[in-house]
N, C-alpha and C positions, 0 to 999 in steps of 0.2 A: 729335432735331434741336434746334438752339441755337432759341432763339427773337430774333426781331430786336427789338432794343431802340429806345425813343424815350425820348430825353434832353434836357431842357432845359437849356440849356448858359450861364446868365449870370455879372454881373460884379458883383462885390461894392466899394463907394466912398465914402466916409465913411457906413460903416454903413448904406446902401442899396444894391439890387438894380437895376441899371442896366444897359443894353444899351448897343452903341456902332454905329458904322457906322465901319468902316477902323481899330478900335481908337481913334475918336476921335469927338466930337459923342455925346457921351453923354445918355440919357434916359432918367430914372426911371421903372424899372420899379412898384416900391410899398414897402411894410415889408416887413421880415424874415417879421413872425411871420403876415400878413396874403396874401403870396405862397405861403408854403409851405402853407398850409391851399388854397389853387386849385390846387398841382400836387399837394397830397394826393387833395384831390376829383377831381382829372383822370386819374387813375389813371396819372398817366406811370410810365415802367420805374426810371429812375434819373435824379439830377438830378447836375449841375456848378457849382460854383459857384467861381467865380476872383476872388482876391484882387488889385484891380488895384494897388491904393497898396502895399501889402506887397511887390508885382514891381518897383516903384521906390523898393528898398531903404530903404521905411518898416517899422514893426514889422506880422510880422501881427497882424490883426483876433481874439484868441480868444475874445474877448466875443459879437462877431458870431455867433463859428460856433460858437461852445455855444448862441447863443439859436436859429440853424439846426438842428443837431441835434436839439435839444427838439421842436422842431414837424416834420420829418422822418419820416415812416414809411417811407419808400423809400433805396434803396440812395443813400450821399451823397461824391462826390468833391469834396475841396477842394484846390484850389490856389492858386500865387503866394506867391512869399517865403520857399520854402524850402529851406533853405539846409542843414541838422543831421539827424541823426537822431534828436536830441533834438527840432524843430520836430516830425518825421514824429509822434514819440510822443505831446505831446501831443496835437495834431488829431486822432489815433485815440484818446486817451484820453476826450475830446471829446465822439466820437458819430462821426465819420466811417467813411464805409466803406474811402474810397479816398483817395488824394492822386496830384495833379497837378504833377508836376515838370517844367518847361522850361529856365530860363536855367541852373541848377543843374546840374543833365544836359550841358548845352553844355560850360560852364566845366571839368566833371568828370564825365565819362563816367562812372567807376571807381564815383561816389555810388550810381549806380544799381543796382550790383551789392550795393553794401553794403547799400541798403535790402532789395533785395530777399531777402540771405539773411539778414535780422534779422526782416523784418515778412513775406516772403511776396510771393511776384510777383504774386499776383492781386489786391495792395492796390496796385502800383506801375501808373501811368499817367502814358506820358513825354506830354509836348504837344511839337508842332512846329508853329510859324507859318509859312504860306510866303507869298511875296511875287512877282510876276513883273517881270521886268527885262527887258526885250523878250520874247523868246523864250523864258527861260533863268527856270525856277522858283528863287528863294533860298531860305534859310532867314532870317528876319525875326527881331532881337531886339529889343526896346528902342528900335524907333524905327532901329535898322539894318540892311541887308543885306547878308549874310554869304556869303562865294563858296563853301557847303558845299552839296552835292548833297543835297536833301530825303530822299527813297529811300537814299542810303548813310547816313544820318543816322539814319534809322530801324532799318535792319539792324544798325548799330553798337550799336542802343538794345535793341531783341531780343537781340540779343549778351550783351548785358550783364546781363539779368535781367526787364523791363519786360516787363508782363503785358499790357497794352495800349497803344493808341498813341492819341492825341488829334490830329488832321490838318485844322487850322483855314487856310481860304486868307483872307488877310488883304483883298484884291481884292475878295471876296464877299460878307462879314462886314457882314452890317448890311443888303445891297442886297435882302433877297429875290426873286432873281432867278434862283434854284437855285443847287445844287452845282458846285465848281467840276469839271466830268468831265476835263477835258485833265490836269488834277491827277492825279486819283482813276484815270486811267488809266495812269499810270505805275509805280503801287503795286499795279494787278491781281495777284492771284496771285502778289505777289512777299513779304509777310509770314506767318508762321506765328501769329502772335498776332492778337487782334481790331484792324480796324480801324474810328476811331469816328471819320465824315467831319462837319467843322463847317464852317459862313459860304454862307446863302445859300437856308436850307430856304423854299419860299414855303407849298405847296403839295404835297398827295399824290404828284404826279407826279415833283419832284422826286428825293421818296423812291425811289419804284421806280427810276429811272434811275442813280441811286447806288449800290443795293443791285445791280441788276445789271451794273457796274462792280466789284464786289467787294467795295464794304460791307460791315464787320457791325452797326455801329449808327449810329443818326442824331440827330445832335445841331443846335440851331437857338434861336434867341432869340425872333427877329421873328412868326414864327408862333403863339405860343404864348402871345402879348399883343396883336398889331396887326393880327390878319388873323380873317377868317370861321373858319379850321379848327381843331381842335379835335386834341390827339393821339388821340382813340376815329377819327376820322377818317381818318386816315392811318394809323391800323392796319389799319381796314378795308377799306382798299383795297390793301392789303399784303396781308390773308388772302384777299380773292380773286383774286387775282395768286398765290396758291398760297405765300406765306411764310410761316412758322410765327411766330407775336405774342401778346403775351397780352393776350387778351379778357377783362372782365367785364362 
């Protein structure tokens, strides 16, 4: 049995580690080399780390994420700003495990195929922001909303090569108020690839309500700097809920 992952999922901004609420209202998280030594100690599964300035077609950060890598002992996806498969190579030349491709993906479906028969799909992870507009889930880029259907957007992205999916409700992002489920209920059973639901983890309970929504992993900001629990926390009450997690 897979084991269910906890991921800490932040945003990389002039060379610090910052959270956002609604991708906006930003708040320093701490240093580079001084964070990664807390989510070494925490025994989280894998961390995220998104390049926000490099997604508004600044250079990325490789400074950054070589000094990331150095202090990293756990599995490391980075994203934003990638645009080459020259970009993809460095970043894994780097230290990374994984990379995170969204607007790239959007623009050119096709990239993701390319990466993934150069590097390997199990290094490719698309992200999809989504946004609600009455009723009706968007797909969010850039500060716009796009009349593309989140779910065929995804299948399109499996399609194409994408080893996992990054599924951040932009609504959530920041509020600790739980996962968004109306979301996460329309992707039930509907991917064959991991899905890794982001925006909104508060709390243990959370987690379970997500997971049994059809989760594979759970990713979250706010918890994991501004709140009492701890990711040993939230695994633990994963394992007695009967989910398979790795303990130390």
């Amino acid at each position: 049995m897979l084991k269910t992952r906890i991921i800490p999922c932040v945003l990389l901004k002039n060379g610090q580690l910052v959270k956002s609420i609604e991708f906006k209202d930003f708040r320093t998280i701490g240093h580079l080399t001084s964070s990664m030594r807390i989510y070494n100690a925490r025994n989280v599964d894998e961390l995220i780390i998104l390049d926000i300035d490099a997604s508004k077609n600044a250079q990325i950060d490789f400074e950054s994420i070589q000094d990331l890598a150095k202090e990293c002992f756990m599995p490391l996806t980075i994203g934003g700003g990638i645009k080459t498969l020259e970009d993809i190579q460095k970043i894994l030349n780097l230290g990374a495990d994984k990379i995170a491709i969204n607007s790239q993906a959007l623009k050119d479906p096709a990239f993701i195929a390319k990466a993934a028969n150069r590097f390997g799909s199990q290094c490719i992870v698309c992200s999809i922001d989504v946004k609600r507009k009455g009723e009706q889930f968007c797909v969010y880029d850039k500060g716009n909303l796009l009349q593309i259907n989140p779910l065929e957007l995804a299948l399109e992205y499996q399609k194409q090569g994408a080893g996992e999916l990054l599924l951040t409700s932009v609504d959530f992002e920041g509020k600790a108020k739980g996962y968004d489920l109306e979301l996460l209920k329309i992707f039930q059973n509907r991917l064959k690839i991991p899905l890794i639901i982001n925006g909104g983890l508060s709390k243990p309970s959370d987690a379970l309500k997500a997971l049994n929504l059809g989760a594979d992993a759970l990713a979250g900001a706010y918890i994991f700097h501004f709140s009492q629990y701890t990711p040993k926390d939230i695994k633990e009450e994963l394992a007695k809920e009967g989910f398979a997690v790795r303990l130390i």
